[in-house]
Backbone as CSV, one residue per row, in Angstrom:
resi,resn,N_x,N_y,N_z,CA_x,CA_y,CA_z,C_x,C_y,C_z
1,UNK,-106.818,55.678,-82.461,-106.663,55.143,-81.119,-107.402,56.033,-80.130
2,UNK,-108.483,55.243,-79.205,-109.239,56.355,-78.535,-108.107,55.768,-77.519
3,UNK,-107.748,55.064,-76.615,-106.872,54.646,-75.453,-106.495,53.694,-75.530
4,UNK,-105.277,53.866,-75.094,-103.864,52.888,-74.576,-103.585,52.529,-73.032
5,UNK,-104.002,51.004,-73.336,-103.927,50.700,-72.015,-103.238,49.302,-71.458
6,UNK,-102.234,49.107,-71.250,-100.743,48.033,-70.656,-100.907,48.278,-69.308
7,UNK,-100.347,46.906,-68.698,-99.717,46.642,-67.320,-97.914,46.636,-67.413
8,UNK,-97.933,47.451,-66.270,-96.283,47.577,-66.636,-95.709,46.570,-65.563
9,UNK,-93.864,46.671,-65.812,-93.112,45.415,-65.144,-92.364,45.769,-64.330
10,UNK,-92.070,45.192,-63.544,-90.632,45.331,-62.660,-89.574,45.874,-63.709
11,UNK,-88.700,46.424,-63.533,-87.173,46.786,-64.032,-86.461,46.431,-63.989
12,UNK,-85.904,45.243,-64.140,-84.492,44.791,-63.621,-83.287,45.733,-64.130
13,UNK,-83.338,45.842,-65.430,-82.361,46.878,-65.971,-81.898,47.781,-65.607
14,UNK,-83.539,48.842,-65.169,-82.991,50.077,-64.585,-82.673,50.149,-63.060
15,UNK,-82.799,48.694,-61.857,-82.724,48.526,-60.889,-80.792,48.668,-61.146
16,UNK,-80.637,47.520,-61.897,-79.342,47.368,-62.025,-78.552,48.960,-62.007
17,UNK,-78.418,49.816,-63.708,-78.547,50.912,-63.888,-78.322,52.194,-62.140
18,UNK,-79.415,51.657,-62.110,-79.339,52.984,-60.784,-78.881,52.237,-59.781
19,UNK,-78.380,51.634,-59.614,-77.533,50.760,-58.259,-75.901,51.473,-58.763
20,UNK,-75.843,50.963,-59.829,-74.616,51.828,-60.227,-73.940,52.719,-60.096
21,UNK,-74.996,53.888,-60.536,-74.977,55.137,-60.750,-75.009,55.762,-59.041
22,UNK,-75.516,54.542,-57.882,-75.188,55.012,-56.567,-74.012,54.873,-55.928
23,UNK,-73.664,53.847,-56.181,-72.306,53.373,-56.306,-71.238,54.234,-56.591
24,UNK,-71.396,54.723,-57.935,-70.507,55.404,-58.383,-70.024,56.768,-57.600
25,UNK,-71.697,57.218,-57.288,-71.154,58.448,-56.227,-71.362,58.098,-54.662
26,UNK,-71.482,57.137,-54.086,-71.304,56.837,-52.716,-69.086,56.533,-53.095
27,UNK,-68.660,56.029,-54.398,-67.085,56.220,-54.170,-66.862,57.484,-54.908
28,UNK,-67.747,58.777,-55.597,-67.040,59.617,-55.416,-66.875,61.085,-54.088
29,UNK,-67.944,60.703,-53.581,-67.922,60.948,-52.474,-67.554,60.405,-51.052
30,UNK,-66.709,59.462,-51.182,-65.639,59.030,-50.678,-63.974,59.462,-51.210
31,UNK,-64.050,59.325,-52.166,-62.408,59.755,-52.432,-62.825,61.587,-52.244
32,UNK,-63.559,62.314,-52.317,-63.423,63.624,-52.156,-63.700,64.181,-50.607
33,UNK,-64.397,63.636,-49.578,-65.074,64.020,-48.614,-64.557,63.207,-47.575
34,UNK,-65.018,63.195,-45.738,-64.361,62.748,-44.865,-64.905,63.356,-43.732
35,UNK,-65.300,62.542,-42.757,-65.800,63.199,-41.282,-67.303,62.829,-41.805
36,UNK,-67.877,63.926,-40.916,-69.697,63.923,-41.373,-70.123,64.497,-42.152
37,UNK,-69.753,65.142,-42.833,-69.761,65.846,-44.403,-69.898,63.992,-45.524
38,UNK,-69.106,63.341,-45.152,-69.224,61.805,-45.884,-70.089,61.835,-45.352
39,UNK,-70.244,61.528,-43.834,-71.527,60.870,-43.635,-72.848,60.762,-43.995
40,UNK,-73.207,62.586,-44.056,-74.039,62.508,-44.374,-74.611,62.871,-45.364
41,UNK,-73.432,62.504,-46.825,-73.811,62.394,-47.946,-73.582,60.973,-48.209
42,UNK,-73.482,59.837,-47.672,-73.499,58.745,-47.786,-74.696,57.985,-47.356
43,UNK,-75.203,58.818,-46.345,-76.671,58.556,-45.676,-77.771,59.200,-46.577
44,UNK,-77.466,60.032,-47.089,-78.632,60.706,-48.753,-78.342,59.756,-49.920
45,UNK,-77.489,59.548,-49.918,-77.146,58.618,-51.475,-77.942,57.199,-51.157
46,UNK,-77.782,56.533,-49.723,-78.339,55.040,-49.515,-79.325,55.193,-49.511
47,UNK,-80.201,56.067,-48.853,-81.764,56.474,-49.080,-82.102,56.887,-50.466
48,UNK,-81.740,57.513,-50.842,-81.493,57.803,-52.368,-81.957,55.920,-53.337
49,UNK,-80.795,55.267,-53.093,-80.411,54.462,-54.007,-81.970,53.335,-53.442
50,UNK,-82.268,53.462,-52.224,-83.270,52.518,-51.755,-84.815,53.155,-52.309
51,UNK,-84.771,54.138,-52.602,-86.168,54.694,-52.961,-86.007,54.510,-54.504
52,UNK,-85.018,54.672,-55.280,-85.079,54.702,-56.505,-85.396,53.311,-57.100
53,UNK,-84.244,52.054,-56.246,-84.196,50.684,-56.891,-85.576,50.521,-56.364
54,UNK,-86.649,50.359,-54.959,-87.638,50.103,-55.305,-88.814,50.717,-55.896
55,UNK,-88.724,51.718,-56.422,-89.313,52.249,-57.035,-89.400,51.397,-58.811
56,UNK,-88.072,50.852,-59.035,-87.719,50.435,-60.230,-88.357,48.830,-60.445
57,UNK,-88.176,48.550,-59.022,-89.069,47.051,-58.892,-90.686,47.009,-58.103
58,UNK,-90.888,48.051,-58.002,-92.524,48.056,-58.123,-92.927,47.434,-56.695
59,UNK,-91.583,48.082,-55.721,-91.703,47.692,-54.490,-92.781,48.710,-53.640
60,UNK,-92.839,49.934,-53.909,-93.474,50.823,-53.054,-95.111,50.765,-53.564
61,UNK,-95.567,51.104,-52.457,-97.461,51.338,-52.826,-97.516,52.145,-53.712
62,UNK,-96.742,53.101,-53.739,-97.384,54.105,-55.195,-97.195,53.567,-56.181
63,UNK,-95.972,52.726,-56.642,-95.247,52.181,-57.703,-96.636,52.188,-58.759
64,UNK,-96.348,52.570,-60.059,-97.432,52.573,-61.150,-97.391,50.763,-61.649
65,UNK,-98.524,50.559,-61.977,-98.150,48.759,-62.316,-99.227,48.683,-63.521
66,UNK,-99.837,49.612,-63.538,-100.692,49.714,-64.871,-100.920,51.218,-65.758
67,UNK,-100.846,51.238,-66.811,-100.516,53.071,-67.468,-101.807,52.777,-68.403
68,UNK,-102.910,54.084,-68.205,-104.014,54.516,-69.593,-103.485,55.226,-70.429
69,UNK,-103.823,55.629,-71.188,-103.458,56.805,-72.119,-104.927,57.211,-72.780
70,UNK,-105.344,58.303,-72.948,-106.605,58.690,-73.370,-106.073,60.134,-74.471
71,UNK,-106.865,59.724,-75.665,-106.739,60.633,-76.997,-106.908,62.321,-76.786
72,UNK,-107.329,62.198,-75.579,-107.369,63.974,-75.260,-106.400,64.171,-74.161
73,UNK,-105.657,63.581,-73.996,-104.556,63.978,-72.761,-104.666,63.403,-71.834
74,UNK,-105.979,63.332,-70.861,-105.500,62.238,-69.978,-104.885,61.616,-69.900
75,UNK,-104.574,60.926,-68.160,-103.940,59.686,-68.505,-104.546,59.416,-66.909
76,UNK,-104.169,58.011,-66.604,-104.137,57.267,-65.884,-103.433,56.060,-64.843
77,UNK,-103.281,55.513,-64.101,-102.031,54.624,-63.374,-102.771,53.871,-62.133
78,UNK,-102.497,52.856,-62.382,-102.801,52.013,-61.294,-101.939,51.291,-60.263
79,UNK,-101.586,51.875,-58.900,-100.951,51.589,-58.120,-100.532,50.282,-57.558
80,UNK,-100.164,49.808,-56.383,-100.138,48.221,-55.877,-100.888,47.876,-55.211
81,UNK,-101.921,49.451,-54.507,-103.214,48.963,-53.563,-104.208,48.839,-54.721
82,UNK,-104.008,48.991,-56.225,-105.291,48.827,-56.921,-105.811,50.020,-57.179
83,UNK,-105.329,51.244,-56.305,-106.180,52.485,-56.672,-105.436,53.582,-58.120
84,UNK,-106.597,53.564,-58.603,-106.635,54.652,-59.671,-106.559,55.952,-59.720
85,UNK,-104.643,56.356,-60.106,-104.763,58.373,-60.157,-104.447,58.917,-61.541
86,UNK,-105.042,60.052,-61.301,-105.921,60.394,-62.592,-104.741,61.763,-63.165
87,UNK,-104.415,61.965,-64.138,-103.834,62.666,-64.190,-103.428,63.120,-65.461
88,UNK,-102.730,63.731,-66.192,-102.046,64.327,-67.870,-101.108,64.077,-68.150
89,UNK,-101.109,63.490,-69.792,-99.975,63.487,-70.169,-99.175,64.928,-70.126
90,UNK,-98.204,65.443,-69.898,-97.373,66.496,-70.166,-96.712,66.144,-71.969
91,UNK,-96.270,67.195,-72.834,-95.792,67.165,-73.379,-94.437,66.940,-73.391
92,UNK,-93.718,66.979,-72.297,-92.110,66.657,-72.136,-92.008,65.568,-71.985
93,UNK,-92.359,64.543,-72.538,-92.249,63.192,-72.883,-91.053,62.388,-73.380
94,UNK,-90.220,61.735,-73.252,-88.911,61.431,-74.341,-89.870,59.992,-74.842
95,UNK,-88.889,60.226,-76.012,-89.377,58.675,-77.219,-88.218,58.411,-77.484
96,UNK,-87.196,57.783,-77.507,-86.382,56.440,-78.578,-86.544,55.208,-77.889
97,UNK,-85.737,54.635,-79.110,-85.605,52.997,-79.525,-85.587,51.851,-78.205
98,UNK,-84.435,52.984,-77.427,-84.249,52.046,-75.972,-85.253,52.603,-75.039
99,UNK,-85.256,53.692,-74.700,-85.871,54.071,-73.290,-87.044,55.229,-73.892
100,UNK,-88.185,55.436,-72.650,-89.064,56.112,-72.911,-89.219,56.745,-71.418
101,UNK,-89.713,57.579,-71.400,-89.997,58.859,-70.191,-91.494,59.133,-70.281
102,UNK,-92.128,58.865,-69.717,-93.688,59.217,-69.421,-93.406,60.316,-68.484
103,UNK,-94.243,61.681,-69.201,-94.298,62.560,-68.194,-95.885,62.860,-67.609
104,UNK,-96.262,62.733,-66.568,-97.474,62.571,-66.195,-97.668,64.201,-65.407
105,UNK,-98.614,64.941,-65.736,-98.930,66.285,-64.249,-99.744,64.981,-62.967
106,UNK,-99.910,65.478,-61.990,-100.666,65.107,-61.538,-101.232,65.897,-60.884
107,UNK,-102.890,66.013,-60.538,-103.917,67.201,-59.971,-103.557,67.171,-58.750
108,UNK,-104.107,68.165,-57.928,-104.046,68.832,-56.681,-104.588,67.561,-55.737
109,UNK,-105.692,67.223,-56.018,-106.487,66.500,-55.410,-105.596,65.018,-55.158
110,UNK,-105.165,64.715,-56.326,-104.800,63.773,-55.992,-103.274,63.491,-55.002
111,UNK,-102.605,64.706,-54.971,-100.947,64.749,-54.223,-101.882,65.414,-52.678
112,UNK,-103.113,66.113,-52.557,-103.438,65.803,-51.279,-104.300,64.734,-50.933
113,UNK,-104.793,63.955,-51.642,-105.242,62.497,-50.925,-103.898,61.556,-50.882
114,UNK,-102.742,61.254,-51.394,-101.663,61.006,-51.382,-101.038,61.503,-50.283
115,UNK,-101.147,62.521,-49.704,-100.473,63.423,-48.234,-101.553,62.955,-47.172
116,UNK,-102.521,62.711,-47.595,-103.520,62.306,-46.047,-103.146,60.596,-45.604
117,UNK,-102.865,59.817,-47.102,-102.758,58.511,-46.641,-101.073,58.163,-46.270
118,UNK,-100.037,59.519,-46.845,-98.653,58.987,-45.716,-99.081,59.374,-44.107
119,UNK,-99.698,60.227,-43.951,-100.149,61.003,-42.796,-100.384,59.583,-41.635
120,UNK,-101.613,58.828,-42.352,-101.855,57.893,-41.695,-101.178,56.760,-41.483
121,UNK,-100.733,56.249,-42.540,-100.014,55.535,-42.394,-98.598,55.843,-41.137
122,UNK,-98.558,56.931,-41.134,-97.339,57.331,-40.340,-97.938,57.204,-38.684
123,UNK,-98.827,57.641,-38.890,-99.496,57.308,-37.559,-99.870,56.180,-37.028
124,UNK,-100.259,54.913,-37.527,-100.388,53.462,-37.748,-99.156,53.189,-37.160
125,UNK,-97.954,53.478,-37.683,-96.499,53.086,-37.615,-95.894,53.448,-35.787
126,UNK,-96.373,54.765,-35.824,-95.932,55.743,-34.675,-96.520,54.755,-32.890
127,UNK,-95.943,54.052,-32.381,-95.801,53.248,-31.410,-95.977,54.281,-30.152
128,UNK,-97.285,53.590,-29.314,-98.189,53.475,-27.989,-96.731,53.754,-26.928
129,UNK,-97.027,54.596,-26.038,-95.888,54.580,-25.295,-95.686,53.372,-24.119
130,UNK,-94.773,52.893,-24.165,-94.670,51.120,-23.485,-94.435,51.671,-21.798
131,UNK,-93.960,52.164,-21.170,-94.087,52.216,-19.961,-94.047,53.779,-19.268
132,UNK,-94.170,54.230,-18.122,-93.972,55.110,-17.572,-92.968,54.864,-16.148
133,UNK,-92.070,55.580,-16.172,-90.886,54.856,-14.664,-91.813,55.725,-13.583
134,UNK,-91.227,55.332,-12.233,-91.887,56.256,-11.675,-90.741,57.280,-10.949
135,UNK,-89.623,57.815,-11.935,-88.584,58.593,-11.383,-87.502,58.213,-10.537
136,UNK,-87.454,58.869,-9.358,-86.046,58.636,-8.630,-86.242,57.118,-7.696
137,UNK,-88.019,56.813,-7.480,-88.361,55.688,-6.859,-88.094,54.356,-7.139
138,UNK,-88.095,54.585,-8.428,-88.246,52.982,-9.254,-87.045,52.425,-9.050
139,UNK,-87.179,50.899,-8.842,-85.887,50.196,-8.084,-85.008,50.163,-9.546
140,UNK,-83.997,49.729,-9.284,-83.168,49.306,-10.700,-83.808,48.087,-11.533
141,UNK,-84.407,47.300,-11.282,-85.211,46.405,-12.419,-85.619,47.610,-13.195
142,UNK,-86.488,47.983,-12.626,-87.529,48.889,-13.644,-87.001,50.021,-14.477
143,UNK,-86.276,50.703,-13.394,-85.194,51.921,-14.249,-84.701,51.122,-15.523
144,UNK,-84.021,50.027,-15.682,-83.340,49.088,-16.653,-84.533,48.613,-18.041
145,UNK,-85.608,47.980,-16.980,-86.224,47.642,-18.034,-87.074,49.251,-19.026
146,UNK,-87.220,49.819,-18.471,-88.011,51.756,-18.822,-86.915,52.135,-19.704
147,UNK,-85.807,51.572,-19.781,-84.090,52.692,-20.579,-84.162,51.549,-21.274
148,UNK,-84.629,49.558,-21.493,-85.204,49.263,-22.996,-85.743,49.432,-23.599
149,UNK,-87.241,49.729,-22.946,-87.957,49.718,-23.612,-88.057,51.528,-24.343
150,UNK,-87.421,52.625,-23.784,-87.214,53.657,-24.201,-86.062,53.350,-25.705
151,UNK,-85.406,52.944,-25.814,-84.877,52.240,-26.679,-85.131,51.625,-27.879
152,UNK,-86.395,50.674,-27.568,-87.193,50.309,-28.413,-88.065,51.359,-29.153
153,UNK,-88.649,52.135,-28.477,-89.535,53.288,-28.829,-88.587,54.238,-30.129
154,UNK,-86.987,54.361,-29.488,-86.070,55.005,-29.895,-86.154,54.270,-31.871
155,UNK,-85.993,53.230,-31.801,-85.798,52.295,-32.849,-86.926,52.471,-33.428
156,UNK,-88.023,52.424,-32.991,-89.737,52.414,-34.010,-89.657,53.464,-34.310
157,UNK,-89.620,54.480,-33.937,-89.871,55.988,-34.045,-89.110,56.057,-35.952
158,UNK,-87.633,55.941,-35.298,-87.053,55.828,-36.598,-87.164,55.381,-37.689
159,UNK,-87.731,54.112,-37.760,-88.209,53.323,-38.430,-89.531,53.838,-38.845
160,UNK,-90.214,54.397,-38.666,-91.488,55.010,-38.750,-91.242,56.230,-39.731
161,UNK,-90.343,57.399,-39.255,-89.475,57.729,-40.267,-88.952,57.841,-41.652
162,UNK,-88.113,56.488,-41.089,-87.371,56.315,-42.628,-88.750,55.615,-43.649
163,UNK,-89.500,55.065,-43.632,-91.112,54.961,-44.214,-91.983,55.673,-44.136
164,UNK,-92.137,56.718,-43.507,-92.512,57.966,-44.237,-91.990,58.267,-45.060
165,UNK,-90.364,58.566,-44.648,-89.394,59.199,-45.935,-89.257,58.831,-47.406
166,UNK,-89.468,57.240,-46.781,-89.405,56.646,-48.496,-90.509,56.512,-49.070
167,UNK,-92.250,56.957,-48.518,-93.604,57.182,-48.991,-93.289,58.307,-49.793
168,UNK,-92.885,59.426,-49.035,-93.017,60.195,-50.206,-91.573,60.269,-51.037
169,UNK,-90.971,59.881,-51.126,-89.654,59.778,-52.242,-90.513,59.100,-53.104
170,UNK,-91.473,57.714,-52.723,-92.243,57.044,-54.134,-93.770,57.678,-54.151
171,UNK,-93.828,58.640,-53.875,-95.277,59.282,-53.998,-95.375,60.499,-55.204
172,UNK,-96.799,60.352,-55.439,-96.759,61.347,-56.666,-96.347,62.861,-56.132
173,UNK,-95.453,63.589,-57.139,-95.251,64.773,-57.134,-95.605,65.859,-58.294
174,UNK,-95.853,66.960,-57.850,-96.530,67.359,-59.725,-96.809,67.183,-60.090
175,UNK,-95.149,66.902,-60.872,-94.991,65.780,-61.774,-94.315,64.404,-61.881
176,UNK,-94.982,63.304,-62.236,-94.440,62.448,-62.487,-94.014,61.860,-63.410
177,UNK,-92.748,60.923,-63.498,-92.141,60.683,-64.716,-92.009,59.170,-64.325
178,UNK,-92.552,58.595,-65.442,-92.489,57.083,-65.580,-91.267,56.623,-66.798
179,UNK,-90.045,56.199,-66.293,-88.607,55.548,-66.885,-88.983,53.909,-67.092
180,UNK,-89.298,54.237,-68.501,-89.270,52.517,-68.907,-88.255,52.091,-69.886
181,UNK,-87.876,51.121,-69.825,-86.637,50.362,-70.618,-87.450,48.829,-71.161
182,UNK,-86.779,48.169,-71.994,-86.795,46.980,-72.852,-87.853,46.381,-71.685
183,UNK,-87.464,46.226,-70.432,-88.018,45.188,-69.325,-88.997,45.443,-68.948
184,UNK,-89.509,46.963,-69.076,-90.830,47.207,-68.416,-92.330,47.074,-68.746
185,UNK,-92.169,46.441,-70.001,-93.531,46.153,-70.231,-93.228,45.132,-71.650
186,UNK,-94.214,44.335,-72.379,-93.939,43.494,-73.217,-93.636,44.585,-74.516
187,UNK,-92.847,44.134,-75.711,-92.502,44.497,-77.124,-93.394,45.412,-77.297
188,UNK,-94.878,44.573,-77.581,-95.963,44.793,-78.060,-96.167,46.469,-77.847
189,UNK,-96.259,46.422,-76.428,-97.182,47.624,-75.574,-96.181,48.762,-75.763
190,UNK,-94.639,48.578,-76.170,-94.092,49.374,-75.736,-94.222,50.121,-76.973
191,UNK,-94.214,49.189,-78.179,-94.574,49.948,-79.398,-95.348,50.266,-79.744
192,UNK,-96.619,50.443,-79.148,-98.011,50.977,-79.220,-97.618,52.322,-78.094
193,UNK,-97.069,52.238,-77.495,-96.697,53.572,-76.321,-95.483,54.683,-77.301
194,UNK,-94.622,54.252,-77.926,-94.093,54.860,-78.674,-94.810,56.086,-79.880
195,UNK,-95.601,55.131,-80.647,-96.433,55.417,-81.520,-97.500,56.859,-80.700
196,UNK,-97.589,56.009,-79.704,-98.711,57.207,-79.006,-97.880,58.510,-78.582
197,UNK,-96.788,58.135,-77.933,-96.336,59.346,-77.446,-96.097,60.273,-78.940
198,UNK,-95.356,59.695,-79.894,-95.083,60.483,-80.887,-96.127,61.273,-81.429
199,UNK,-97.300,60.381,-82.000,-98.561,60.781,-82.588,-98.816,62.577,-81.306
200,UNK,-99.063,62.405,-80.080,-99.490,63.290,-79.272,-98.398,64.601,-79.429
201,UNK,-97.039,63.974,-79.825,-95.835,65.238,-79.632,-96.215,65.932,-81.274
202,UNK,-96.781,65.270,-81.881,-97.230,65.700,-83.460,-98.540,66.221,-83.333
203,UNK,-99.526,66.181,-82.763,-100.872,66.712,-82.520,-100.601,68.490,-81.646
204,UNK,-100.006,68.100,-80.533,-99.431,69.649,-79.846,-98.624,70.210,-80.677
205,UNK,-97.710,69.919,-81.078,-96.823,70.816,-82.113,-97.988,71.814,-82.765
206,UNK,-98.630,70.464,-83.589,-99.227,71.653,-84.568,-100.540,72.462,-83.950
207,UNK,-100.939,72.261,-82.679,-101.999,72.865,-82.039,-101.530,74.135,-81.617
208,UNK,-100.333,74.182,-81.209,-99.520,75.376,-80.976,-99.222,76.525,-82.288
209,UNK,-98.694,75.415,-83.887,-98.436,76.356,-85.100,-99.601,77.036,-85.203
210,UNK,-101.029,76.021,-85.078,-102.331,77.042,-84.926,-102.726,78.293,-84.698
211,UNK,-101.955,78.336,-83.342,-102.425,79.405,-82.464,-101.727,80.633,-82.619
């Protein structure tokens, strides 16, 4: 096999799965906690649970939607804008029957072209300032309408924010690890990905007894 190359799937499984597993601790951090100490571990867990499930359904731009595999380590991934990042298999890979773990490095280059395009994007997002009052002068229309539209600004800003926040929660780090289950790609591919990962955890082994 010189390369292995599948389009991967949405998750329903592991969407399900990690909805759960938020669940579970948004109520155990309820029966233990109280005040803003809940709060604002209830406000990490929902952000949490929203970056993970779309991450699992191939909601975010980074989301991987296509995986290479190349006989010398490389590897490869194709995002939802279409663009191609380039990167290594790692050896900490998991293989069984049900689930598989792709561990990917990813280069320098590519987690700072990844940091220039949340950058922008954040800036795209980041909203023109809508009015200027003119202080103690401005009649009450305007004072009123300047404290909505400050308001509004209040609301984008945030919103601008929480999409940054969740760019990079689904943006490459290091390392990346691709969690596939039964759903994420057809029979076929998954058992040709098996085979590969193993074959590669059997090639390093003994490149290492080598040395």
């Amino acid at each position: 096999m010189a390369t292995l190359r599948f389009p991967l799937q949405s998750s329903r499984i592991l969407a399900v799965l990690l909805a759960l597993l938020h669940f579970f601790a948004l109520f155990s951090a309820a029966a233990s906690l109280e005040g803003w100490p809940l709060v604002l571990v209830e406000a990490g867990v929902g952000l949490s649970a929203v970056g993970a499930i779309g991450e699992a359904l191939q909601r975010w731009p980074d989301s991987a939607l296509e995986l290479e595999l190349h006989e010398d380590g490389r590897a490869a991934w194709r995002d939802r804008r279409g663009i191609w990042h380039e990167g290594k298999l790692r050896n900490s890979s998991y293989v069984s029957s049900w689930l598989l773990i792709v561990a990917l490095a990813v280069p320098e280059a590519t987690r700072e072209r990844c940091a220039s395009e949340r950058a922008q994007r954040t800036r795209r997002n980041a909203p023109a300032s809508l009015c200027s009052c003119a202080g103690t002068a401005a009649s009450p229309a305007t004072r009123e309408r300047c404290a909505s539209e400050r308001a509004q600004r209040t609301c984008r800003n945030a919103l601008a924010y929480l999409c940054s926040f969740l760019g990079k929660a689904a943006s490459p780090a290091p390392r990346r690890l691709l969690v596939l289950l039964s759903d994420a790609a057809s029979p076929e591919d998954l058992r040709k990905l098996r085979v590969w990962l193993r074959w590669r955890s059997v090639v390093s082994q003994n490149t290492r007894d080598a040395q």
